[in-house]
PADO-155001 format. One record per residue: residue in three letters; x, y, z of N, C-alpha, C in turn. Coordinates in steps of 0.05 Angstrom, whole numbers, plus 5000, padded with zeros to 4 digits. Each point is the difference from the previous one (the first is absolute). Last residue first. Layout:
alaXYZXYZXYZ
...
***
This chain:
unk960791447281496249825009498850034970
unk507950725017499249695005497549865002
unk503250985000500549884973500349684998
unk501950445097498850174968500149814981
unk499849395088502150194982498250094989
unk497249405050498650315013501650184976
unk501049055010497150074988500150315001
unk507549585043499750004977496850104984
unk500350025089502150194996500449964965
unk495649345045498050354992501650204989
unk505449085018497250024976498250264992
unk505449825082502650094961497250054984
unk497549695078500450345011500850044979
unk499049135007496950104996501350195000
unk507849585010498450004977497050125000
unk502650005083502350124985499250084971
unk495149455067500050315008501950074973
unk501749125006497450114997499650335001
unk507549635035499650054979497549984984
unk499949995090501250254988499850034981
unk497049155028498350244997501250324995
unk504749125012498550104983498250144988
unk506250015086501350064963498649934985
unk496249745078500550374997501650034977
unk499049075019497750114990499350315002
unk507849585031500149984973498050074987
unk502350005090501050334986499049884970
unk496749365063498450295002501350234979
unk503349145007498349994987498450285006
unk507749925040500149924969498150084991
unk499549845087499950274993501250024969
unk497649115030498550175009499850304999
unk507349405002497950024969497650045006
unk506050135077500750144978499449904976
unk496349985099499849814977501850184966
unk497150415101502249725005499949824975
unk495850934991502849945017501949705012
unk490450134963502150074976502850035013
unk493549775057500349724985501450084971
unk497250715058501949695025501049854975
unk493050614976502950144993501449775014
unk492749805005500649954974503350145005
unk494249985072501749694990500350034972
unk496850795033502150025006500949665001
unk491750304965502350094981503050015020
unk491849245011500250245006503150124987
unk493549344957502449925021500050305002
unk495749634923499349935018501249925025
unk501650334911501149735012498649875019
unk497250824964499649884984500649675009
unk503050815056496949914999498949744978
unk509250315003499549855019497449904993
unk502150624947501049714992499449865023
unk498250955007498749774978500649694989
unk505550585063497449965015497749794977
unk508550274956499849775030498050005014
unk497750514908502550065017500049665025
unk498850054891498149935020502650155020
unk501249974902500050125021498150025024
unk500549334933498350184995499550225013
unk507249385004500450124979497750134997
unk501049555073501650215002500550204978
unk494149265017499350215014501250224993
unk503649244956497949994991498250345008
unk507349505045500450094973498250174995
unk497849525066501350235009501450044972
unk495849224981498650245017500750185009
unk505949304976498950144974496950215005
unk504649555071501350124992499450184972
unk494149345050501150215016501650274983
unk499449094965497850154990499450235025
unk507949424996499650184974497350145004
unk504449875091498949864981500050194977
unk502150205094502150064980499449814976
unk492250235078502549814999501550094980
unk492550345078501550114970501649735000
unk495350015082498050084971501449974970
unk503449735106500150094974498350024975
unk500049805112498949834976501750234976
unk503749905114498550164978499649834972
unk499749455086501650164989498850174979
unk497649515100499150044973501850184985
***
């Protein structure tokens, strides 16, 4: 009997780990979500490089997220603004 793969390198796999990654989910949270323990996830970000694409890309969105929300107070917060 051979090992089954849970994860496949599919769009809708992939736009999921996007997705996790951009609502800063950590890997344990993503796994759980995938439903796969967090060390076949990390397996399956190591042997699938759009797979980890898609993980750094959904952390660059949420940075920048983070970012602009952080300009914004920072703007709101000026003296003599708002």
């Amino acid at each position: 009997m051979g090992v089954t793969n849970k994860l496949r390198p599919n769009d809708e796999t992939l736009q999921l780990i996007t997705a996790l990654a951009a609502i800063m989910a950590t890997k344990a949270e993503a796994a759980a979500a995938l439903g796969v323990h967090e060390g076949t996830l990390r397996s399956f970000l190591k042997r699938h490089e759009e797979a980890r694409l898609a993980w750094a890309s959904g952390h660059v969105k949420a940075t920048v997220h983070v970012y602009r929300c952080q300009r914004r107070l920072a703007l709101k917060a000026r003296p003599g603004r708002g």
